[in-house]
C-alpha positions in Angstrom: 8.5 24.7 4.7 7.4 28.5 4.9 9.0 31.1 7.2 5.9 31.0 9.4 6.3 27.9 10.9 6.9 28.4 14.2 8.0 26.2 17.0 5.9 25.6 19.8 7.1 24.1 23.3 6.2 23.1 26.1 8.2 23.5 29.1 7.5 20.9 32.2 8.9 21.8 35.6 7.2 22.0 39.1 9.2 24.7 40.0 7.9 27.7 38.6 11.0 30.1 38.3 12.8 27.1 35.9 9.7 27.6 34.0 9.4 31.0 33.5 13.5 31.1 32.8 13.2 28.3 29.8 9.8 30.4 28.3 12.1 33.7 28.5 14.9 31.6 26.4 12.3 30.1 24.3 10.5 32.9 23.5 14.0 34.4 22.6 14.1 32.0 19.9 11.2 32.8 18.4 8.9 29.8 20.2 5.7 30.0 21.0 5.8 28.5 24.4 3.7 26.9 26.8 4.0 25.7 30.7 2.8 22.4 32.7 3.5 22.0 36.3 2.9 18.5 36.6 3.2 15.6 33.6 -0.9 15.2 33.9 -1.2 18.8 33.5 1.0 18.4 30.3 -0.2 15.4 29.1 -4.1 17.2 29.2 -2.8 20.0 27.3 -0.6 18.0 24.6 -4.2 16.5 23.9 -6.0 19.8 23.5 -3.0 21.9 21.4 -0.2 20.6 18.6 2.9 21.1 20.5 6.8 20.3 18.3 8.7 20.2 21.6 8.9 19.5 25.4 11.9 20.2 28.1 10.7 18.2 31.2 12.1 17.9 34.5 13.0 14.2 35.3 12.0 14.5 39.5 8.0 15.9 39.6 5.2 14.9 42.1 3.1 12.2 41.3 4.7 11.3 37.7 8.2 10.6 36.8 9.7 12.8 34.0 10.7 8.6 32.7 6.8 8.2 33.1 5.9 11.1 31.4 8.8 10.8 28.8 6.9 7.1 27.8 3.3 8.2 27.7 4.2 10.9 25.3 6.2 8.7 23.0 3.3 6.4 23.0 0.7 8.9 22.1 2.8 11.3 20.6 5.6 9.5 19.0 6.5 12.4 16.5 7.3 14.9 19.8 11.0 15.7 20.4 11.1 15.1 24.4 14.2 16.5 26.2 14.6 15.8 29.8 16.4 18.3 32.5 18.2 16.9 35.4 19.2 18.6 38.4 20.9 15.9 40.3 23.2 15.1 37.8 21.9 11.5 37.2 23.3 10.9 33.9 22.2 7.0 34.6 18.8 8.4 34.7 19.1 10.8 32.1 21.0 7.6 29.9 17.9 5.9 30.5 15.2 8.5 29.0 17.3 8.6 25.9 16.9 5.0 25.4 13.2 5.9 25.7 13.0 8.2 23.0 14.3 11.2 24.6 16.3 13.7 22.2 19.1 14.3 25.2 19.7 16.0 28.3 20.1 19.1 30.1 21.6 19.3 33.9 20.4 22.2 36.3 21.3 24.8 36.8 21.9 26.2 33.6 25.3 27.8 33.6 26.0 29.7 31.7 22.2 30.3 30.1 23.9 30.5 26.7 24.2 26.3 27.4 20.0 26.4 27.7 20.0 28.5 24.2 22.1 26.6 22.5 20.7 23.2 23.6 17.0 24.2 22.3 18.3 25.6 19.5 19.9 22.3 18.3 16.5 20.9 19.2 14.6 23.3 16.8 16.6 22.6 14.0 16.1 19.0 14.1 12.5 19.4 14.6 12.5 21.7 11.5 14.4 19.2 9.7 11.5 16.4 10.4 8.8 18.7 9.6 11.1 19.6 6.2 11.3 16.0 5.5 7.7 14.8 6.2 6.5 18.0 4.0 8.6 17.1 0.9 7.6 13.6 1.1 4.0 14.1 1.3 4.3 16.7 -1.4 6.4 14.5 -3.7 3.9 11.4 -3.2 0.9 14.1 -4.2 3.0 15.3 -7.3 3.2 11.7 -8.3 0.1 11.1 -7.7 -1.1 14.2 -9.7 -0.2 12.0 -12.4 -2.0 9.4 -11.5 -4.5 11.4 -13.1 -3.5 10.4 -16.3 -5.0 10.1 -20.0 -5.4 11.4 -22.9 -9.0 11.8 -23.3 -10.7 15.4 -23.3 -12.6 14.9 -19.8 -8.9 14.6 -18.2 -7.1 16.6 -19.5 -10.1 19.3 -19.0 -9.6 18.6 -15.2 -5.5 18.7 -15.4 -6.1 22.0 -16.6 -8.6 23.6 -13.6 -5.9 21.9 -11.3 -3.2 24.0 -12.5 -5.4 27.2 -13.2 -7.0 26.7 -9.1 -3.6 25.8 -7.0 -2.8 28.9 -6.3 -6.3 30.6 -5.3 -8.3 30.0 -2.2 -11.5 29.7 -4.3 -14.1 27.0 -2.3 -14.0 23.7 -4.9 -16.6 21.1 -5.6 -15.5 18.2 -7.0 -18.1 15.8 -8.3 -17.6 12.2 -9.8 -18.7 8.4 -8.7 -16.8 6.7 -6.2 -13.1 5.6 -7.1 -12.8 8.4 -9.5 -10.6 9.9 -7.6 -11.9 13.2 -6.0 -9.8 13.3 -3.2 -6.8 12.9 -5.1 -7.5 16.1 -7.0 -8.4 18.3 -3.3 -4.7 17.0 -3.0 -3.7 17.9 -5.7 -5.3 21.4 -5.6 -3.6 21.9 -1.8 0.1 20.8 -2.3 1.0 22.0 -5.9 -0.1 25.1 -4.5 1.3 28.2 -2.5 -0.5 27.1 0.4 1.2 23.2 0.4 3.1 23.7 3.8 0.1 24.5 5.5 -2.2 22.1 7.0 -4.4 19.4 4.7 -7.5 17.9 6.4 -9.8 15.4 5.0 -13.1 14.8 6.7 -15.2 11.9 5.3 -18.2 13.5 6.3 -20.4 10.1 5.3 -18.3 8.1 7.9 -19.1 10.4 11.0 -21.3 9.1 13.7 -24.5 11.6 13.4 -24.4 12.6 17.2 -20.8 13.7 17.5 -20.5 15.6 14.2 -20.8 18.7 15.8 -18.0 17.7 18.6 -16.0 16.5 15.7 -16.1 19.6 13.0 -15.6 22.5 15.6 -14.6 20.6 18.8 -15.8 20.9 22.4 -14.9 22.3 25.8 -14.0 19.8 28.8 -17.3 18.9 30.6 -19.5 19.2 27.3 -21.4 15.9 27.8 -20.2 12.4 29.0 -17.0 11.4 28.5 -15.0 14.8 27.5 -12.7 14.4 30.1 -10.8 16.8 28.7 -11.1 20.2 25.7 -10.4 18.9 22.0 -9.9 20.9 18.7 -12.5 20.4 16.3 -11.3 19.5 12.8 -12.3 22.9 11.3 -9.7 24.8 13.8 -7.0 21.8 13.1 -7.2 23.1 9.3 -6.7 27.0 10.3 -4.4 28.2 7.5 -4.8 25.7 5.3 -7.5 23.4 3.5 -10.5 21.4 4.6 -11.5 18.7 2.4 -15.4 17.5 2.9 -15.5 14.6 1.2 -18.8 13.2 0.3 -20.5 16.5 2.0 -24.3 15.4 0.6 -24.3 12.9 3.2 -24.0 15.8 6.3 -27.4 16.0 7.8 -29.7 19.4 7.5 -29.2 20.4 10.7 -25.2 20.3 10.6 -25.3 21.9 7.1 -26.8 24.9 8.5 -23.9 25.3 11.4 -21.8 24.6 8.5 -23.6 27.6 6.0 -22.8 29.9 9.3 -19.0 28.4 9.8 -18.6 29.6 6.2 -20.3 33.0 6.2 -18.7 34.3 9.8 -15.1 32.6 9.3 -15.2 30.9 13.0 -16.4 28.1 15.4 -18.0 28.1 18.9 -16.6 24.4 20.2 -19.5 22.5 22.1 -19.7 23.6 25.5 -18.2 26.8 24.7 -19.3 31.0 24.9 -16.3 31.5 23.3 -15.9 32.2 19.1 -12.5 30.9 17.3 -11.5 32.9 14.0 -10.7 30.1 11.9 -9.3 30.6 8.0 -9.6 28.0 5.7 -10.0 27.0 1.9 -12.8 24.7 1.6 -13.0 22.0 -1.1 -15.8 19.5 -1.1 -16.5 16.5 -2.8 -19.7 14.4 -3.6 -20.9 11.4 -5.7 -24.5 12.6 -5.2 -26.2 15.1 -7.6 -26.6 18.0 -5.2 -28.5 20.4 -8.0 -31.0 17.4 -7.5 -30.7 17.1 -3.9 -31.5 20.8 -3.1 -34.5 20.8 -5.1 -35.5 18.0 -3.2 -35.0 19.7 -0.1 -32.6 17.1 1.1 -29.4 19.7 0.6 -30.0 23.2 1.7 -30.0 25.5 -1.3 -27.5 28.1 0.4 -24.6 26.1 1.3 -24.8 24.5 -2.1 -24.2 28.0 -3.7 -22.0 28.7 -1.3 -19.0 25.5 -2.1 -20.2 25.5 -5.6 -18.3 28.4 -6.3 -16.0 26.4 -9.5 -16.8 23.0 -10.0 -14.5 20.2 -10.9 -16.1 16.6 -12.6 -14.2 13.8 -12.9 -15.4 11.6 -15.7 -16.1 8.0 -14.8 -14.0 5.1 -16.1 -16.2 3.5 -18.7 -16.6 7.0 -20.4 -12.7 7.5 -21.2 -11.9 3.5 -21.9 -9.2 5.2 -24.3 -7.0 6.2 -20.8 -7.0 2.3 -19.7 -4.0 1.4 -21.3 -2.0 4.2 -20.1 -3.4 4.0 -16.4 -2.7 0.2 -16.6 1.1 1.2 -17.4 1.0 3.6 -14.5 0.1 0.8 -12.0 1.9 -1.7 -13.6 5.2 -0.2 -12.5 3.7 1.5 -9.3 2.7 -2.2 -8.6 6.0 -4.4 -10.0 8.8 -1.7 -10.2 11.3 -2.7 -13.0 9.6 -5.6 -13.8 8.7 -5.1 -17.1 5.0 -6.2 -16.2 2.5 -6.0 -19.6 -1.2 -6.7 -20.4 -1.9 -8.9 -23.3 -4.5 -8.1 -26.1 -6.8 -10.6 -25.0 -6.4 -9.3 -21.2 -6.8 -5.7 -22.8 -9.3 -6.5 -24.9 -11.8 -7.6 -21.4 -10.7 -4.4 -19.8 -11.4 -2.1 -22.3 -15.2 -3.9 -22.4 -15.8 -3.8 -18.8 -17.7 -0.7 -17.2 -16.2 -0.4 -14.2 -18.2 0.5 -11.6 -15.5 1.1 -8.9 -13.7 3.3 -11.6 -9.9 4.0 -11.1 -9.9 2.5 -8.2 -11.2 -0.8 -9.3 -8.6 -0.7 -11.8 -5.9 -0.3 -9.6 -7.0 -2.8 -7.6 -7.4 -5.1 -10.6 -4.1 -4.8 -11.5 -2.7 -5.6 -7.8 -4.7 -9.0 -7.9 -3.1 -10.0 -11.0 0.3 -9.0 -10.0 -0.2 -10.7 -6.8 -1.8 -13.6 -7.9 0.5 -14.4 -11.9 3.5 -15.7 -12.2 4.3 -14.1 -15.5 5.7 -10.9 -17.1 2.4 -11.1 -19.1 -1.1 -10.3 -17.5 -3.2 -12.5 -19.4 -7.6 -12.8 -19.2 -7.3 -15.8 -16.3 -5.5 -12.9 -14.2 -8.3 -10.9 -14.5 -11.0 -11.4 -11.7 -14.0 -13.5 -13.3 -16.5 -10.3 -14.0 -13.9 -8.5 -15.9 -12.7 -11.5 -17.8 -16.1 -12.2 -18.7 -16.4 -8.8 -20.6 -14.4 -10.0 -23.2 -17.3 -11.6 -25.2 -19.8 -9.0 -25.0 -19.4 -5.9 -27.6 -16.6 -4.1 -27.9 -16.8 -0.5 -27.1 -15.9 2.0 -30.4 -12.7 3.0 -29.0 -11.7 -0.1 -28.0 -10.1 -2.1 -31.1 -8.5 -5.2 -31.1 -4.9 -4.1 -29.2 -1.3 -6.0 -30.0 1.7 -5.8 -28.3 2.3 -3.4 -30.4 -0.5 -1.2 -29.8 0.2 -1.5 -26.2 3.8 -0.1 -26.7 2.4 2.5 -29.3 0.5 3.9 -26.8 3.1 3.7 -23.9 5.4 5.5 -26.5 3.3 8.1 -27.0 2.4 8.7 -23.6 6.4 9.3 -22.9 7.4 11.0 -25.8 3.9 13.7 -24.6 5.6 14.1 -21.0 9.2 14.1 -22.1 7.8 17.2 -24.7 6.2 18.9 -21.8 9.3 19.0 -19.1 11.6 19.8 -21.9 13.6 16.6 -21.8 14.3 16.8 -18.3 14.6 13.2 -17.1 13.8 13.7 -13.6 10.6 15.3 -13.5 9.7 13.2 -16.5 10.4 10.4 -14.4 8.6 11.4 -11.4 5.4 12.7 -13.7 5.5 9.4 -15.2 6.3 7.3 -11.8 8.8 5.5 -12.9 12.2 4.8 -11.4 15.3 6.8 -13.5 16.7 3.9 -14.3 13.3 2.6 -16.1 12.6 5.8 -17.7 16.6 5.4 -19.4 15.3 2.2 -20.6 12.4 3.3 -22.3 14.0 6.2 -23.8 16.6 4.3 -25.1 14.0 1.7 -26.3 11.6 4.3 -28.4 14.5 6.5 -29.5 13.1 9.5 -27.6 15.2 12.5 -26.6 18.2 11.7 -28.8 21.4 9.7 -28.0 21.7 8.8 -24.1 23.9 10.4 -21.9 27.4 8.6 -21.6 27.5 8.9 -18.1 24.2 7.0 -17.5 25.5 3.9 -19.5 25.7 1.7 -16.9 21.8 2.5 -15.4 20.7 1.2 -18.9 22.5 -2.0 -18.3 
C-alpha cells in the first residue's frame, strides 16, 4: 500500500452532536469522514461513494443499527461495521458481532481517548485487509506476468515494452486476437508498476448494453431517467488515480467515442443528469481484436481518438505463429492445473498440438490442457486426451518448427526454460519459483533433477524428498 491511502468513514447516529464529535476524532486521525442520520440515508450514500468504515448507533428511527448492520454485510461484505450503544446492551451489542460487526462502543464516550483508540484499532485492521488483498492481487499478476511465456522473438519483444511502460502513464494499445491475452498484459502494465496500489478497472466495452454506456463510463445523478433511484459513480471516476482498461474499445459506438475523445482531451466527466464537471486522472490502456487503422479509414472508428490511445502500441502474436512457445506454455499449465503431479504431454499428444492453429490462442490452450487433466487418468497426456479437432491435427503437415518431440525433447526444453529464469534472478529460488509458478518444493526437484544451480542446499533436503 502507498501512504496516500486514506481511510474513509462513515459515522451513523441520529443525534447530531455524537456525529459531529466521532467526525472531530476521525478527522484527527487522518479520516476522511462522512455523516448519515438514518441507516437509509447511509445505506443511499454507501451506494453512491467507497466507504472502509462505519460507527453506527444501534437505536435509530425507522431502521435498527442490527438491520442496518445486515444490509451492509450483505451488499457490502468487505466494510468493517462497528456499532455504538448507549444503553449498555451488551446482549445487543453480542448480537451485531455475531452479524459481522468488528465490536462495540458504549456511550458516552469517556474518556474520548476510549473513541480514539477504538477507531484507531479499526483502521489498522482495515489497512491490514486492504494490505493483504493488494499483495495478493499483485502476486497473482506477477505470476501471471509469466504466463506470458516463450521463447520466441514476438514474446519476448512484448516482455520487453512491459518492463520499459510500467512505470509511465503513457495511454497503451494493445492489439491481438481473442485469447491472446491482452488483458493480461494491461495487468501486467498496472501492478508491476509504481502506480499498482492504485485502482485497476476493466471495462469490456463490447459487453455494454448501447443505451446505458454513457450512465455506465461517467455515471449519473439521482433522477436521471427511470430507475436511478439513487446517484452512481461512473466507471471512469471509480478509476481516478489509477488505470482504465477498455478492452475491445472498436466495438464502442461513434457517438460514445466522441464523449470519450473529450473525456480524454479535458481530463473529467459530467455524470448524466448532471451540470456539474468531475476532474478525473487516469492512465488509459485499450485493447482490440479489430484492425482499427482499417476501421478509421472506413469511418467506423473516429480517426482522433484512434491517434489519441495509439500513443505506443503493444501486439501480441497469435498462437499458431509462435508454435515453438507450446511446449513451455503447456508446462506452465500443467502444474498451474495438477500442482506436484508430475503431469507430461507425450510426443504423439505434442506432436497434434504443435499442428493445430488455434484459433482461441492461449486461451484455448489452457483450456485444453484442463479437459485433459480433468478428463485422464494418467501422469501422461496422450492424443485421446486431446479434444477431437486438435487430435485430428496430428495427420495433417507438420509445421517447420514443429519436429517430431521425445520425452526427451520435452524435458530439453523444460530444462532450458529453468536454467533461462534461474540465470535471470541470479539463483534466487523464490522468485524463480514464482516466475516459473511452480511450488518451492517442485522447483527443488527440478533443480536437483537438471543439475542446475549447483549442489542443493542441506537444509532443504527434506522438501526434495
Amino acid at each position: 500500500m502507498t501512504q496516500d491511502f486514506r481511510i474513509r468513514l462513515l459515522i451513523v447516529d441520529d443525534e447530531q452532536t455524537i456525529r459531529r464529535l466521532c467526525i472531530t476524532i476521525g478527522e484527527s486521525l487522518g479520516f476522511s469522514c462522512i455523516e448519515a442520520e438514518s441507516g437509509d440515508a447511509a445505506l443511499a450514500l454507501l451506494q453512491e461513494q467507497p466507504v472502509h468504515m462505519v460507527l453506527t448507533d444501534m437505536v435509530m428511527p425507522r431502521m435498527s443499527g442490527i438491520e442496518f448492520l445486515e444490509q451492509v454485510k450483505r451488499a457490502h461484505p468487505r466494510i468493517e461495521v462497528a456499532v455504538m450503544t448507549g444503553h449498555g446492551s451488551v446482549e445487543t451489542a453480542v448480537q451485531a458481532m455475531k452479524l459481522g460487526a468488528y465490536d462495540y462502543i458504549s456511550k458516552p464516550f469517556a474518556p474520548l481517548d476510549e473513541l480514539r483508540l477504538f477507531l484507531r484499532r479499526m483502521a489498522d485492521k482495515v489497512r491490514l485487509v486492504e494490505e493483504n488483498l493488494y499483495l495478493r492481487e499483485r502476486s497473482e499478476t506477477e505470476t501471471s506476468l509469466h504466463g506470458i511465456i516463450g521463447n520466441s522473438t514476438g514474446i519476448q519483444n512484448v516482455l520487453r515494452l512491459i518492463s520499459r511502460l510500467k512505470d509511465t502513464r503513457t495511454p497503451v494499445l494493445i492489439s491481438g486476437e481473442s485469447g491472446t491475452g491482452k488483458e493480461l498484459v494491461a495487468r501486467a502494465l498496472h501492478f508491476r508498476g509504481t502506480m499498482a496500489s492504485r485502482p485497476f478497472v476493466a471495462v469490456d466495452c463490447g459487453s455494454l448494453v448501447p443505451t446505458l454506456i454513457e450512465s455506465e463510463l461517467f455515471g449519473y445523478e439521482k433522477g436521471a431517467f427511470t430507475g436511478a433511484l439513487r446517484s452512481k459513480q461512473g466507471l471512469l471516476q471509480s478509476a481516478d488515480t489509477g488505470t482504465i482498461f477498455l478492452d475491445e474499445v472498436g466495438e464502442l459506438p461513434l457517438e460514445m467515442q466522441a464523449k470519450l475523445l473529450r473525456f480524454l482531451q479535458e481530463k473529467e466527466v459530467r455524470p448524466v443528469g448532471s451540470n456539474q464537471k468531475v476532474k478525473v486522472d487516469v492512465r488509459i490502456m485499450a485493447a482490440t481484436n479489430r484492425d482499427l487503422d482499417t476501421e478509421y479509414q472506413k469511418g467506423t472508428f473516429r480517426k482522433d481518438l484512434y491517434f489519441r490511445l495509439n500513443v505506443v502500441t503493444i501486439s501480441l502474436p497469435p498462437l499458431r505463429e509462435r508454435r515453438s512457445d507450446i511446449p513451455i506454455l503447456a508446462a506452465f499449465f500443467l502444474e498451474r492445473l495438477a500442482p506436484g503431479r508430475g503431469v507430461q504431454v507425450s510426443g504423439n499428444a505434442m506432436k497434434a498440438m504443435l499442428a493445430y492453429d488455434w484459433p482461441g490462442n492461449v486461451r484455448e490452450l489452457e483450456n485444453c490442457l484442463e479437459r485433459a487433466v480433468a478428463l485422464g487418468d494418467q501422469r501422461i497426456i496422450e492424443v485421446n486426451d486431446l479434444p477431437p479437432s486438435i487430435a485430428r491435427a496430428e495427420v495433417h503437415t507438420q509445421p517447420l518448427d514443429a519436429p517430431e518431440f521425445s520425452r526427451t525433447d520435452l524435458e530439453d526444453i523444460e530444462r532450458a526454460t529453468i536454467e533461462r529464469v534461474f540465470s535471470q534472478v541470479k539463483g534466487d529460488k523464490a522468485l524463480a519459483g514464482k516466475m516459473l509458478g511452480i511450488s518451492r518444493a517442485t522447483l527443488y526437484r527440478k533443480l536437483k533433477r537438471y543439475s542446475i544451480g549447483g549442489r542443493e542446499d542441506p537444509t532443504q533436503s527434506t522438501t526434495l524428498q
